[in-house]
C-alpha positions in Angstrom: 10.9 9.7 3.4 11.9 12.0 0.6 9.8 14.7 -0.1 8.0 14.9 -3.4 9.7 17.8 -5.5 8.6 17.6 -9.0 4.8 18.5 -9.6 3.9 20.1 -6.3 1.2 22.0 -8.1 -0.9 18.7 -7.8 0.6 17.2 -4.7 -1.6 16.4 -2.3 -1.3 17.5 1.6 0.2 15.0 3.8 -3.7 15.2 5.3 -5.4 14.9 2.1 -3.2 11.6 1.0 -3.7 9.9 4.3 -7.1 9.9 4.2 -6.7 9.3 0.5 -5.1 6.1 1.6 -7.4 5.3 4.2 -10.3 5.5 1.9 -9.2 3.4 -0.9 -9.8 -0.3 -1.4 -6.9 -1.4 -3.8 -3.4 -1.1 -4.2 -0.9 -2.0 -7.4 2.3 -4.1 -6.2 4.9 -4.5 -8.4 7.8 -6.7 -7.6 10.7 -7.6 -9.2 10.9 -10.8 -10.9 14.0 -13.3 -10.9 15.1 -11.6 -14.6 14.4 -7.9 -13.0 11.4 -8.1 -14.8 8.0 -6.4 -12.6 5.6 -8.6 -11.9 2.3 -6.1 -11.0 -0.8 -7.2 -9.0 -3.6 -5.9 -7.0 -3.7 -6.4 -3.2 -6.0 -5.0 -0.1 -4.1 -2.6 2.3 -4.4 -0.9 5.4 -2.5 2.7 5.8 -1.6 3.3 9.4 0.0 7.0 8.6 3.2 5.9 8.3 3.6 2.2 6.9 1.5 0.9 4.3 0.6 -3.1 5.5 -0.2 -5.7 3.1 -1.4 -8.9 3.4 -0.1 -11.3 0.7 -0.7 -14.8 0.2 2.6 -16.7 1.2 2.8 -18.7 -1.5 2.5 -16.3 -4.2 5.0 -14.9 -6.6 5.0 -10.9 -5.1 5.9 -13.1 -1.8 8.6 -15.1 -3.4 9.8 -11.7 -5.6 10.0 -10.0 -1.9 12.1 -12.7 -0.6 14.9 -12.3 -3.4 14.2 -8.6 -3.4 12.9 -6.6 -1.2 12.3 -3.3 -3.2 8.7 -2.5 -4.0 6.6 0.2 -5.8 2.7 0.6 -4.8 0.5 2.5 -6.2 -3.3 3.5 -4.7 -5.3 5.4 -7.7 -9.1 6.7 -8.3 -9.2 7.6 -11.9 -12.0 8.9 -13.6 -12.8 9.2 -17.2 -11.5 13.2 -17.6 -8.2 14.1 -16.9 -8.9 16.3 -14.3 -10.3 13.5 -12.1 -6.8 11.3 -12.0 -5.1 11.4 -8.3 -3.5 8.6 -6.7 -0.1 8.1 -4.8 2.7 5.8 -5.2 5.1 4.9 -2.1 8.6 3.0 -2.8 11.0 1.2 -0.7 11.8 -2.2 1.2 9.3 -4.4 2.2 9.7 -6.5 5.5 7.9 -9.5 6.9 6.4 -9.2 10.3 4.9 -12.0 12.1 4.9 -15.3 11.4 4.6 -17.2 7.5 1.7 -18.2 7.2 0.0 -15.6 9.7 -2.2 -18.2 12.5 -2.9 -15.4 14.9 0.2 -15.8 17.2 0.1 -12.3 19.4 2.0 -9.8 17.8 2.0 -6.7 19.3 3.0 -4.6 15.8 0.2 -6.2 14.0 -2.5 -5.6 16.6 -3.5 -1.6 14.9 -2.8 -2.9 11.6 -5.2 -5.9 11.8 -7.8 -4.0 13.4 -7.7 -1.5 10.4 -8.1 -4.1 7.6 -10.6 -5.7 9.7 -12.3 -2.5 10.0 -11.8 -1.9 6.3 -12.5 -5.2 4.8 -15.1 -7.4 7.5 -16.9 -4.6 8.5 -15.0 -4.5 11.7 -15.2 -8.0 12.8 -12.7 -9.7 14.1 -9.9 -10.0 11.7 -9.7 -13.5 10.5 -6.6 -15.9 10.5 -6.5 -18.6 7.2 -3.3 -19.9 7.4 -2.2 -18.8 3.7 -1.3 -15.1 4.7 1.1 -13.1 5.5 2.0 -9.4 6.3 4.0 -7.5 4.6 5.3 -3.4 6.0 6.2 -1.1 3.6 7.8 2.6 4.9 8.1 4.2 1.8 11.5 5.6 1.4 9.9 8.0 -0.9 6.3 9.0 -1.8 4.3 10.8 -5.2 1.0 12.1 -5.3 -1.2 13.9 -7.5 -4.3 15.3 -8.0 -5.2 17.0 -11.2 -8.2 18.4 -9.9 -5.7 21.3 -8.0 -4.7 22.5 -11.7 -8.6 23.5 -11.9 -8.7 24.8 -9.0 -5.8 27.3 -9.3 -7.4 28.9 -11.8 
């Protein structure tokens, strides 16, 4: 993963945006459409520390993007009203499937920590539930951004 060289002023630690990305509910995926054209939408994710894991319905157009082109941009933000109160982070690279399409809960030992994170995350850590329309998706960024415009306040 490259390391972010532009903007460091309002970089976030490596500490601070992991448990940025733990803590938020919502990512941005954008894809590239059959023209090269993005095709953006919002998707629940789980962080592990290194990949970001999403599950995507399998008969959706970010998963039929993915299978022509793997390259993806996400962005996790928390924006407030003031500009001083924007931070977020946006991870790039090549997405890969893991597991089986449509996800029916064959044992897969890579997806065992992810799945119990989103569960935790998103069922209020009951078991994570199978429906036969998902998939999961792995994203390790190739390179990473991050910001928080509350640093240029506080290095005053």
């Amino acid at each position: 993963m490259t390391e972010q060289r532009r903007a460091r002023a309002i970089a976030m630690t490596a500490t601070e945006r992991d448990a940025f990305l733990r803590g938020q509910p919502i990512c941005r995926v954008a894809t590239l459409g059959p023209g090269g054209h993005p095709h953006t939408s919002p998707l629940w994710f789980a962080w592990d520390g290194t990949a970001l894991w999403l599950n995507s319905l399998v008969r959706s157009q970010r998963w039929t993007d993915i299978t022509r082109d793997p390259r993806i941009s996400a962005i996790v933000d928390d924006g407030g009203t003031d500009f001083l109160q924007l931070r977020g982070v946006e991870l790039r690279g090549r997405v890969e499937v893991v597991g089986e399409t449509p996800r029916t809960g064959t044992p897969v030992e890579e997806l065992t920590e992810p799945e119990r994170l989103f569960a935790d995350k998103y069922m209020g850590g009951q078991p994570f539930r199978y429906d036969g329309r998902h998939g999961w998706l792995r994203l390790t960024p190739d390179h990473v951004v991050s910001w928080d415009f509350a640093r240029l306040q506080r290095r005053r």
